[in-house]
N, C-alpha and C positions, 0 to 999 in steps of 0.2 A: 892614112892610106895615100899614096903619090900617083897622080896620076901618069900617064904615059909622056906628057910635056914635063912632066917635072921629074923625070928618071934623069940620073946623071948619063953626061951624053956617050960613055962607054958601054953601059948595060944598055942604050938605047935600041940600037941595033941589035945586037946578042939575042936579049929578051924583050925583046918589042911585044909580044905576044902574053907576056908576064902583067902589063900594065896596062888600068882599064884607062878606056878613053875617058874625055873631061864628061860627057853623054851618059857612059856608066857605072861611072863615078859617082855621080847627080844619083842617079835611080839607087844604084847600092845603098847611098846613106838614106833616102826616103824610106827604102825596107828595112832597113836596121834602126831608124827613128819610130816605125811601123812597129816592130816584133821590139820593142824595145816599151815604150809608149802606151800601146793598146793593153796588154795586159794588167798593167799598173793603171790605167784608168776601170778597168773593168774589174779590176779587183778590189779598187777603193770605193768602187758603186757598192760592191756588194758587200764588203765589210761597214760602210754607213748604214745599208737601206735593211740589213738581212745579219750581220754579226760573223758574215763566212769568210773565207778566202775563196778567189777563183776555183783554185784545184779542190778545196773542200766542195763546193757547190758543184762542182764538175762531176767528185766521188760519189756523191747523190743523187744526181743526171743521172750518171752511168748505172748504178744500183739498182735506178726507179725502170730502166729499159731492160732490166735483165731478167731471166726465169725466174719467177720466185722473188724476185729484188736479192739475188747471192748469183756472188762470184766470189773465183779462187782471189786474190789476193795481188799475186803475178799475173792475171790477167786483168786486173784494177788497176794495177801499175801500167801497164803497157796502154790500155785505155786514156789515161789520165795524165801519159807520157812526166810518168815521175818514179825514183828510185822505189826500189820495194821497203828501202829502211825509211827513206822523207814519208813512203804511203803510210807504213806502219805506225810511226808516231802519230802522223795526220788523225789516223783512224783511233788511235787512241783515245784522242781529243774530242771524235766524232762519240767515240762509243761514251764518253764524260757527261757529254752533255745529251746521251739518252737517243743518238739519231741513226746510232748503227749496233752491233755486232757483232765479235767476232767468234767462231765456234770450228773445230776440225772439220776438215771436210769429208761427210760420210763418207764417201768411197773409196779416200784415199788419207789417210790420216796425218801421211806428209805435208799434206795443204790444206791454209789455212783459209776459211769462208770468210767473207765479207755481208751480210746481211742488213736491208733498208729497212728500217723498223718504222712504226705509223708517227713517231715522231720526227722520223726523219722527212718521209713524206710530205708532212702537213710542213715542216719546213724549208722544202723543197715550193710545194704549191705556193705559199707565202711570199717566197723570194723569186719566184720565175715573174711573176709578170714586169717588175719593177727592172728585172736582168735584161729579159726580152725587149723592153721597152726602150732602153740604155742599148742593147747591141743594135734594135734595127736605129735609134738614133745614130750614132756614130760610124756604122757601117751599112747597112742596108738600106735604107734611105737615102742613103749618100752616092750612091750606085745604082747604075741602070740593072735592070733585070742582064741585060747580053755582058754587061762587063761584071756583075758578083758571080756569074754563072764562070766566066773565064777566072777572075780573080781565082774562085774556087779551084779548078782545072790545073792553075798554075799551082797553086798552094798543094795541089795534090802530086803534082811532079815533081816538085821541089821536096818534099816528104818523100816521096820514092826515091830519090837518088841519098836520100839521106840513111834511109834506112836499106839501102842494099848491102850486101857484103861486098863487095868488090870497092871500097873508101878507095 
């Protein structure tokens, strides 16, 4: 990435507006070292401590919060902000090893349910304290209550303009 000193001196003027300062520059790569970084550490915790991946341990999260422990499939994806075919394998693997389910969904036989079974549970409860312990390490601890509350805030507007339609 170039910063706005280091744009060649004809696009400088042109697109000066193009090019971050040396300032946001700096912050850009700390968030992209950030969403780059953090997930791979927290994925590596939990495939040591629990046998899972992030997103498999997430698909379990999400399961254990929902009616029933079922949801449609596309809306596990959209949850767990992952393809419906990467969910589908995933859950494949989940349903292998005994911690999920998948069955048509009554009411609409177009879609497919997703279901948290008591082995998935108990391996859920297994693996949260060691996750939780690892995320308020690395991040909530590391943060004042006023600035995770904004981090949060940010992270939520930054989501939003991502997922609007108007790219």
């Amino acid at each position: 990435m170039t910063t706005h000193d280091q744009a060649p001196q004809a696009e400088k003027d042109e697109h000066a507006d193009l090019w971050l300062t040396s300032g946001e520059l700096a912050s850009w790569m700390s968030v992209v070292r950030l969403v780059t970084r953090l997930p791979w550490a927290i994925d590596a915790q939990l495939q040591r401590d629990a046998e899972l991946s992030m997103v498999e341990y997430m698909t379990l999260a999400v399961l254990s919060g929902a009616p029933d422990r079922t949801l449609r499939m596309s809306t596990l994806a959209e949850h767990t902000s992952t393809s419906l075919s990467r969910l589908s394998h995933m859950v494949k693997r989940l349903e292998s090893r005994g911690y999920v389910r998948r069955e048509p969904d009554p009411s609409d036989g177009r879609f497919t349910n997703a279901i948290l079974l008591p082995a998935g549970v108990s391996m859920l409860e297994s693996a949260a304290p060691g996750h939780v312990a690892y995320v308020r390490h690395l991040v909530v601890d590391n943060l004042s209550g006023e600035r995770l509350r904004r981090l949060g805030q940010d992270a939520e507007r930054i989501l939003q303009r991502i997922d609007s339609p108007a790219r």
